[in-house]
C-alpha positions in Angstrom: -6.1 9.2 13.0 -2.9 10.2 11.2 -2.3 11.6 8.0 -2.4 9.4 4.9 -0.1 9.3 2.1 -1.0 12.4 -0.2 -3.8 11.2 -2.8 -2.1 11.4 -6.3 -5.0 13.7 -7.8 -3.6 16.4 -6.0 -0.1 16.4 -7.5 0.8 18.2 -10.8 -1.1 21.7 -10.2 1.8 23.1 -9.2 4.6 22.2 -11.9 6.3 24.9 -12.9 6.4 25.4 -17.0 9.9 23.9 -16.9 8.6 20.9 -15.7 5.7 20.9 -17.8 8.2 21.0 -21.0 10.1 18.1 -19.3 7.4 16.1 -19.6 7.9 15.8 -22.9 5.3 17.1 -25.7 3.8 13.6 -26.7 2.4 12.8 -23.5 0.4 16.1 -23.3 -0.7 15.9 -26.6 -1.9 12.4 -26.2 -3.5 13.8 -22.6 -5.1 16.6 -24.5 -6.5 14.6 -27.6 -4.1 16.8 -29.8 -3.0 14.1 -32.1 -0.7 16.7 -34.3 1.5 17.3 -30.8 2.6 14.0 -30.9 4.9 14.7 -33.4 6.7 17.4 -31.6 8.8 15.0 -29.4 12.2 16.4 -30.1 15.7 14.5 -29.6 17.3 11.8 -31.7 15.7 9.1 -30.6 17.3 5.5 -31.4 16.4 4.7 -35.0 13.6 1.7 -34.2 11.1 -0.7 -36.2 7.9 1.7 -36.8 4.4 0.5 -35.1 1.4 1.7 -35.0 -0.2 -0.6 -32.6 0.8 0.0 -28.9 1.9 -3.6 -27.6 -0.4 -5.4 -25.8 -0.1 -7.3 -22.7 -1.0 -11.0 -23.5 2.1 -12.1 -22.5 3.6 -10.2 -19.9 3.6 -11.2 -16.5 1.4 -9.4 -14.0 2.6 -7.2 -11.5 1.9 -9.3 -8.2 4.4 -12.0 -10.2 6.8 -9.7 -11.9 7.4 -7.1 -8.4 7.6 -8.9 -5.7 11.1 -8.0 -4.2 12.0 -4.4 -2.5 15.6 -3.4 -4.2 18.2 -3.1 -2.3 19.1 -0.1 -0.1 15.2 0.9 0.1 13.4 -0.8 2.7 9.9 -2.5 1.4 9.9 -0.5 -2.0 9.6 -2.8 -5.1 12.5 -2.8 -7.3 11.2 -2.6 -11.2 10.3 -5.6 -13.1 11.7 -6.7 -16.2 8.7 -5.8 -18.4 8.8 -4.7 -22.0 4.8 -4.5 -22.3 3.9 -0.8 -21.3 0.5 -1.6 -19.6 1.9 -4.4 -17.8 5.1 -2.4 -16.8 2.5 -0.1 -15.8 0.5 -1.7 -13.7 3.3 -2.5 -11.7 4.7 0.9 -11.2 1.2 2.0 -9.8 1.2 -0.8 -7.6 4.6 0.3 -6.4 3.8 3.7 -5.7 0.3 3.4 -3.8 2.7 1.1 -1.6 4.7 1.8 1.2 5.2 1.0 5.0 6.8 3.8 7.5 7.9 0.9 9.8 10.7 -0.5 7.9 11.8 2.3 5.5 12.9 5.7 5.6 11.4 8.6 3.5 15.2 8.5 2.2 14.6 4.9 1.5 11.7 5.1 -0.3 12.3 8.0 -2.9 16.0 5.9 -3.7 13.8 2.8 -4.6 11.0 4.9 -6.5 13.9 6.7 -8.2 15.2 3.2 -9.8 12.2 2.7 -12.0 12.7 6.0 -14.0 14.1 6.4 -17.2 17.8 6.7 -17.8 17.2 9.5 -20.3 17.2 12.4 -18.3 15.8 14.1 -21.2 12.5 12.2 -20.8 12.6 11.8 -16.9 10.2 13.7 -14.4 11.5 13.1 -11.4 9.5 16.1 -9.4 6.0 14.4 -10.7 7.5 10.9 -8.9 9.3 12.0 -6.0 6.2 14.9 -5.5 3.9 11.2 -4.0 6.2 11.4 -0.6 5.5 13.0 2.0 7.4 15.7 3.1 10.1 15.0 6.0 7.9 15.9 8.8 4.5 14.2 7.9 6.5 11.1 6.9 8.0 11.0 10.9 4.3 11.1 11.5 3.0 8.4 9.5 6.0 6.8 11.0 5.1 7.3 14.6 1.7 5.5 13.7 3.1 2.9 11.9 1.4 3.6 8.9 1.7 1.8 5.9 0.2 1.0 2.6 -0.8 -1.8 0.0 -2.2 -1.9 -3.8 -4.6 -4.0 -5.3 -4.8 -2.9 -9.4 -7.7 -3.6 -11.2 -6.5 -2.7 -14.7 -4.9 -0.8 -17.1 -5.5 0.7 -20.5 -4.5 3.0 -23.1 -6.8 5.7 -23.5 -8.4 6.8 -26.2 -6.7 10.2 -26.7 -3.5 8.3 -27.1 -4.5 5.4 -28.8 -5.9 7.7 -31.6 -2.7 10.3 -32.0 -1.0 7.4 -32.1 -3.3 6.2 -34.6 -3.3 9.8 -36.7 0.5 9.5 -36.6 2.1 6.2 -35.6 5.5 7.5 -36.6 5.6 9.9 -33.6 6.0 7.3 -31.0 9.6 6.1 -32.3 11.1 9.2 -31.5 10.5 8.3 -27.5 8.8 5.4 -27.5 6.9 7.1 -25.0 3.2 5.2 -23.7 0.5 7.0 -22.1 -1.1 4.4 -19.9 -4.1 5.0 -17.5 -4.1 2.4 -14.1 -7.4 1.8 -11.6 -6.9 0.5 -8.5 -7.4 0.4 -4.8 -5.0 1.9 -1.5 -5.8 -0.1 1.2 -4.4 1.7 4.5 -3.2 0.5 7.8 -2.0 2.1 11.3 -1.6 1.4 15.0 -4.7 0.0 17.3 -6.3 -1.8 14.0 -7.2 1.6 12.5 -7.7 0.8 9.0 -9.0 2.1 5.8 -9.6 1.9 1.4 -9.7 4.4 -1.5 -9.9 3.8 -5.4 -6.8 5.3 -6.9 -6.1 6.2 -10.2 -3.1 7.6 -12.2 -1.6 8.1 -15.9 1.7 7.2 -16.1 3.9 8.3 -19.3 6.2 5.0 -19.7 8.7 4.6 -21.7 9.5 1.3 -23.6 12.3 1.1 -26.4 12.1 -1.9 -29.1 14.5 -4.6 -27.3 14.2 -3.3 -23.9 12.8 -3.2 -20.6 10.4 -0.3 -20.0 10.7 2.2 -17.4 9.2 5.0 -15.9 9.2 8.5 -17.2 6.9 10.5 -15.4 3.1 11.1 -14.1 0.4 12.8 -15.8 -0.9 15.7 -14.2 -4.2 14.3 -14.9 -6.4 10.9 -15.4 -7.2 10.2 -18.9 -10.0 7.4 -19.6 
C-alpha cells in the first residue's frame, strides 16, 4: 500500500518564528485562550461596522452546493466558493484540502488551485501552513503511480470557545483583520489501485478571513485543533 496524503496534525511543528508572526497575533491568541492578544493585530485594517457576534451560518450555502467545480488550470481541485459566512466558507476549504486525485492533476496543479483560496493580503496570508498539506515531488509521483486519490465528507464546523470568548472580552479586535478562527470535523476517505481503500476522521482550524461586504478567503492553518 502506498503512502497517503500527509495527515494535517503533523504540520505546523516546524514553522519557523517568521512564520509563526505571519500568522498574525489574533489567531494565536484566540488558539491560546489569551483574549488580551487579540488586540495586537497590527495593520490599518479597512475601517468596518463593529460586531461582536461572529456571523453565523443560517444562510450560507453548504460546501457540497457552494464548491463543486475545480478552477481552472488545476486539475480536480475546487475553486473557492462565494461565501461571506466564515464557518460555512470554512467548511468548504477543509473539504477542499482533504481532497485530491493524483490521476488527473499535477502536484503543480494542485498547490495553483489551493493557492486561489488565500487571502489577497499578503500581510495576513500563510502560504507555507497551506502549501505544507502536499506532498513533496517524489511521494506525490508515488501516490500518482497508484492512482491515489482523496474525497471529504465534513461533519461540522464551529467556533471555539477560546475565540468566541476573546472575541467576546474585546469585540473591537476583530475589525482590524476580520480574521475567524474556525474548527472543521470531518472524514478522508482514501482510494488506490486493485480496490485498496481506506477512512480517517480529520480535523483542522483554519484562520479565515472575511471583510464586511466580501467574500471570505483563506488565510492560513492553525498549528493546532482547538475545540
Amino acid at each position: 500500500m502506498k503512502k497517503r496524503l500527509p495527515s494535517l496534525s503533523a504540520f505546523g511543528a516546524g514553522w519557523s518564528a517568521n512564520r509563526r508572526i505571519a500568522l498574525v497575533s489574533i489567531v494565536v491568541a484566540a488558539l491560546l485562550a489569551i483574549a488580551a492578544a487579540v488586540a495586537l493585530v497590527t495593520g490599518r485594517g479597512e475601517q468596518q461596522p463593529r460586531s461582536s457576534t461572529p456571523p453565523t451560518a443560517a444562510n450560507s450555502p453548504s460546501p457540497s452546493e457552494a464548491a463543486v467545480k475545480p478552477a481552472a488550470g488545476s486539475g480536480s481541485v475546487l475553486r473557492p466558493p462565494q461565501i461571506a459566512e466564515p464557518v460555512a466558507y470554512a467548511k468548504a476549504a477543509a473539504r477542499m484540502l482533504w481532497s485530491y486525485d493524483t490521476r488527473d492533476t499535477g502536484r503543480d496543479q494542485q498547490l495553483a488551485g489551493m493557492r486561489a483560496w488565500m487571502t489577497a493580503e499578503s500581510r495576513y496570508a500563510d502560504w507555507n501552513s497551506v502549501s505544507g498539506q502536499v506532498p513533496d515531488p517524489l511521494l506525490w509521483s508515488r501516490m500518482r503511480d497508484q492512482d491515489q486519490y482523496a474525497t471529504a465528507t465534513v461533519t461540522e464546523g464551529h467556533y471555539p470557545s477560546a475565540f468566541k470568548q476573546a472575541l467576546a472580552d474585546d469585540p473591537s479586535a476583530i475589525t482590524q483583520a476580520y480574521l475567524y478562527v474556525v474548527t472543521v470535523n470531518g472524514k478522508q476517505h482514501i482510494a488506490w489501485k486493485k480496490g485498496g481503500s481506506g477512512a480517517e476522521e480529520r480535523a483542522v482550524t483554519l484562520a479565515v478571513q472575511c471583510r464586511p461586504g466580501h467574500d471570505c478567503s483563506l488565510a492560513a492553518i492553525a498549528p493546532s485543533v482547538t475545540q
